[in-house]
Backbone as a ProteinNet text record, in pm:
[ID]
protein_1_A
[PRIMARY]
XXXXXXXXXXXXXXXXXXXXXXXXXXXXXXXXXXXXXXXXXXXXXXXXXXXXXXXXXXXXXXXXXXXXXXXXXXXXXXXXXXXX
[TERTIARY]
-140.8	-87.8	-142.6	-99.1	-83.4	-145	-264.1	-308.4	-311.2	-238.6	-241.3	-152.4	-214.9	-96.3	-67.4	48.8	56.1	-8.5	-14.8	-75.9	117.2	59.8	186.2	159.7	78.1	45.7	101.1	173.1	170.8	26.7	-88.6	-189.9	-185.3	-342.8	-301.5	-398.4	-393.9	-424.6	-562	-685.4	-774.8	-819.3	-806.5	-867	-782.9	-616.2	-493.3	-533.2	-561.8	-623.7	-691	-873.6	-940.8	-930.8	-845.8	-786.5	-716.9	-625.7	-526.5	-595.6	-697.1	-775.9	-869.3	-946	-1055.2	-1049.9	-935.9	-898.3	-865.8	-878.9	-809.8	-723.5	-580.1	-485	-425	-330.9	-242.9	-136.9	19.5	148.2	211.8	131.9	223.2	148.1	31.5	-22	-133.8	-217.1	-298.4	-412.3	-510.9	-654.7	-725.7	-776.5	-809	-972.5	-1095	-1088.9	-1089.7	-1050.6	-1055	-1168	-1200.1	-1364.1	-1243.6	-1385.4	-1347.2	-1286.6	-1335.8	-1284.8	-1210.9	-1090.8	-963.2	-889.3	-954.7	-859.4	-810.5	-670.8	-629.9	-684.7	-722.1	-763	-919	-945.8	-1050	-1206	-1296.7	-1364.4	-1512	-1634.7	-1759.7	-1897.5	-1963.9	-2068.1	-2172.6	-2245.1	-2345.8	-2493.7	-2573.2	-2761.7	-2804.7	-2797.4	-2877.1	-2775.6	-2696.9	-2645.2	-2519.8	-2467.3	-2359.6	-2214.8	-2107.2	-2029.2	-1871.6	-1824.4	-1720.4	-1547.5	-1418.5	-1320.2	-1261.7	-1176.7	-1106.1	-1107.9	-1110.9	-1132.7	-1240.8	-1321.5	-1447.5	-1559.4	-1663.9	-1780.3	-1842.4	-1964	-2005.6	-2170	-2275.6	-2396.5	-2451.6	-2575.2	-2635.5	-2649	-2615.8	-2640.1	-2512.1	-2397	-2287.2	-2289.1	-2294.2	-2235.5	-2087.6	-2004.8	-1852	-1846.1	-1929	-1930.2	-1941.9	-2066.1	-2138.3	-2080.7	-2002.2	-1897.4	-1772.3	-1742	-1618.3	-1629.2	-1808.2	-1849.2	-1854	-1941.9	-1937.7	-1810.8	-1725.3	-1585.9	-1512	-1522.7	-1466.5	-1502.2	-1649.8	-1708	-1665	-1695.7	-1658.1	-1464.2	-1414.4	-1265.9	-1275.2	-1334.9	-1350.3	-1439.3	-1540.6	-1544.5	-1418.6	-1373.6	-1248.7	-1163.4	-1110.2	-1027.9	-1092.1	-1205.1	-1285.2	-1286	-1311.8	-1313.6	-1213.5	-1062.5	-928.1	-944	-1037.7	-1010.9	-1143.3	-1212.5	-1292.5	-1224.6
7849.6	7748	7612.5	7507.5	7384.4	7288.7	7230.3	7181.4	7023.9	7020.5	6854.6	6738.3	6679.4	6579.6	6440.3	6419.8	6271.3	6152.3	6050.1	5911.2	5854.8	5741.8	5621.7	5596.9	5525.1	5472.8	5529.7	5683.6	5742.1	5873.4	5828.2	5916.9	6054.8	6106	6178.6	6122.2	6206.3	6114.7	6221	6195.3	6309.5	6342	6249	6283.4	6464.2	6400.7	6530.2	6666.1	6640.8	6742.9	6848.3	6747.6	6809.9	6908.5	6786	6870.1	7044.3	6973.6	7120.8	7221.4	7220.8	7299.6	7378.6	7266.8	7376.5	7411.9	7383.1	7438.5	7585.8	7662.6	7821.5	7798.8	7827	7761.9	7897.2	7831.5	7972.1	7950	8025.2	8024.6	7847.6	7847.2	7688.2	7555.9	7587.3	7522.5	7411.3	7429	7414.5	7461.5	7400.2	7412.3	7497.2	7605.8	7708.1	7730.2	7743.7	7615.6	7476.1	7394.9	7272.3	7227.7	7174.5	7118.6	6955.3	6845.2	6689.3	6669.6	6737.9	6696.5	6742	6790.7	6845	6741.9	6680.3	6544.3	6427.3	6445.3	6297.4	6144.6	6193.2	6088.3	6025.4	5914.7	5869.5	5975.1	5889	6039.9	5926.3	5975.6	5902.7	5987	5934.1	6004.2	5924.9	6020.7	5936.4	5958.3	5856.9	5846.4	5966.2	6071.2	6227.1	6284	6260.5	6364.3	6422.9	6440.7	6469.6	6422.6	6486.3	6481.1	6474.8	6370.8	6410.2	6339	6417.3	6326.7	6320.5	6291.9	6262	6440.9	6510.5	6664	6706.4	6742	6792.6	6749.3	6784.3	6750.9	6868.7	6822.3	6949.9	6877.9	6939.9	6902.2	6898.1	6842.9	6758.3	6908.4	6967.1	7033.9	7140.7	7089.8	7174.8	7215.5	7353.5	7375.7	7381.7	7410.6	7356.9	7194.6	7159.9	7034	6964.4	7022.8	7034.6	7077.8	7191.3	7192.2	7137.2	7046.9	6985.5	6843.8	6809.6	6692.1	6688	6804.4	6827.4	6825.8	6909.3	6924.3	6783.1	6666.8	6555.1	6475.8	6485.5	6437.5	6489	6626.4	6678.9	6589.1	6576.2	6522.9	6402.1	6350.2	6150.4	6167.4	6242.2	6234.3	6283	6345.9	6388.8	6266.6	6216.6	6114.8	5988.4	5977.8	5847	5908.7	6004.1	6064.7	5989.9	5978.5	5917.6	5794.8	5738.2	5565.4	5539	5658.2	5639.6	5640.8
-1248.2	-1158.5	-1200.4	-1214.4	-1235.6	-1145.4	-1089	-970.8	-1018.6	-1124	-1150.4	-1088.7	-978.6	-897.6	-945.6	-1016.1	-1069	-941.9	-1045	-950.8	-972.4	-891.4	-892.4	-1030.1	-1078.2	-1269.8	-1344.1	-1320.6	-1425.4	-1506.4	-1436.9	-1451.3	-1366.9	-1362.5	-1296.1	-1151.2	-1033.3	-911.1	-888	-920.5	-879.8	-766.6	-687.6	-561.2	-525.4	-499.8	-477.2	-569.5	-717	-785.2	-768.8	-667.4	-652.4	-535.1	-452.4	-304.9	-364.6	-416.2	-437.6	-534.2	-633	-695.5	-631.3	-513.3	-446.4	-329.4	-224.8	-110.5	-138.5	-1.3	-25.8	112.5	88.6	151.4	150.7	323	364.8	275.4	267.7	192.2	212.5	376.5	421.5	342.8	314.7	234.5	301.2	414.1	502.5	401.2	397.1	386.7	488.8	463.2	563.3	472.7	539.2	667.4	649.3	722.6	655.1	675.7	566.2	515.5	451.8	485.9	463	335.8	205.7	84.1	77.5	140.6	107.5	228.1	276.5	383.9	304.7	337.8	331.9	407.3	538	619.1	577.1	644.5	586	590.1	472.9	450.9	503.7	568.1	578.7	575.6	490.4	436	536	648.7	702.8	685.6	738.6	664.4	669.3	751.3	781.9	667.4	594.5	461.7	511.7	641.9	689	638.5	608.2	519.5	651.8	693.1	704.9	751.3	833.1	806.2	953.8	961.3	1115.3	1164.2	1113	1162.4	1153.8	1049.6	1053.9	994.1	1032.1	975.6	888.3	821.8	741.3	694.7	729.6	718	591.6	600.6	424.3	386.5	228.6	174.3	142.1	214.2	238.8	68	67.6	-111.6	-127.3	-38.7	-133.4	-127.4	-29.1	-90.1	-233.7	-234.4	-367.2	-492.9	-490.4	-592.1	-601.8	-500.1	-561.9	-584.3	-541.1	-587	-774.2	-800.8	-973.9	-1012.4	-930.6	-972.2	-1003.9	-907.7	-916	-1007.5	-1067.1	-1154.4	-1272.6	-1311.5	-1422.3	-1452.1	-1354.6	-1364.6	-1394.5	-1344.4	-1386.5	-1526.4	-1546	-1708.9	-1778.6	-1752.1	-1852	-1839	-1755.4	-1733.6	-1816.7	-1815.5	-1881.1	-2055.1	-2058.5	-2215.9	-2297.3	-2237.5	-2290	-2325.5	-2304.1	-2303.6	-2435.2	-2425.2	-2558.2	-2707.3
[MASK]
++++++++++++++++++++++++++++++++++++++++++++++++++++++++++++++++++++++++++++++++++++

């Protein structure tokens, strides 16, 4: 399966990427459970490490957090790799 979501530019759009790569989603295509990095709506990282979006929160240390933080990273190096 293909989880690559074009941008407007013509690139590709990573944020949607990372969404649609590391969610585990019903057939309708809902984020189950929904955790913040799979939100469209605005996202806020607050001082105690707490992670979250107009739906949920998720406390300092969350590990899917944590992997789709590397995950997003590992993607913006690849994306930056091109311009070298």
């Amino acid at each position: 399966m293909n989880y690559l979501s074009p941008a407007s530019d013509g690139g590709i759009n990573l944020q949607a990427t990372l969404s649609a790569s590391s969610a585990m989603s019903t057939p309708e295509g809902a984020p189950l459970p929904h955790h913040p990095i799979t939100c469209t709506s605005s996202l806020a990282f607050d001082e105690d490490g707490s992670f979250g979006c107009e739906h949920a929160e998720v406390p300092p240390g969350d590990i899917r957090t944590q992997y789709c933080i590397d995950h997003s990273i590992a993607l913006l190096l690849i994306e930056l790799s091109r311009s070298l």
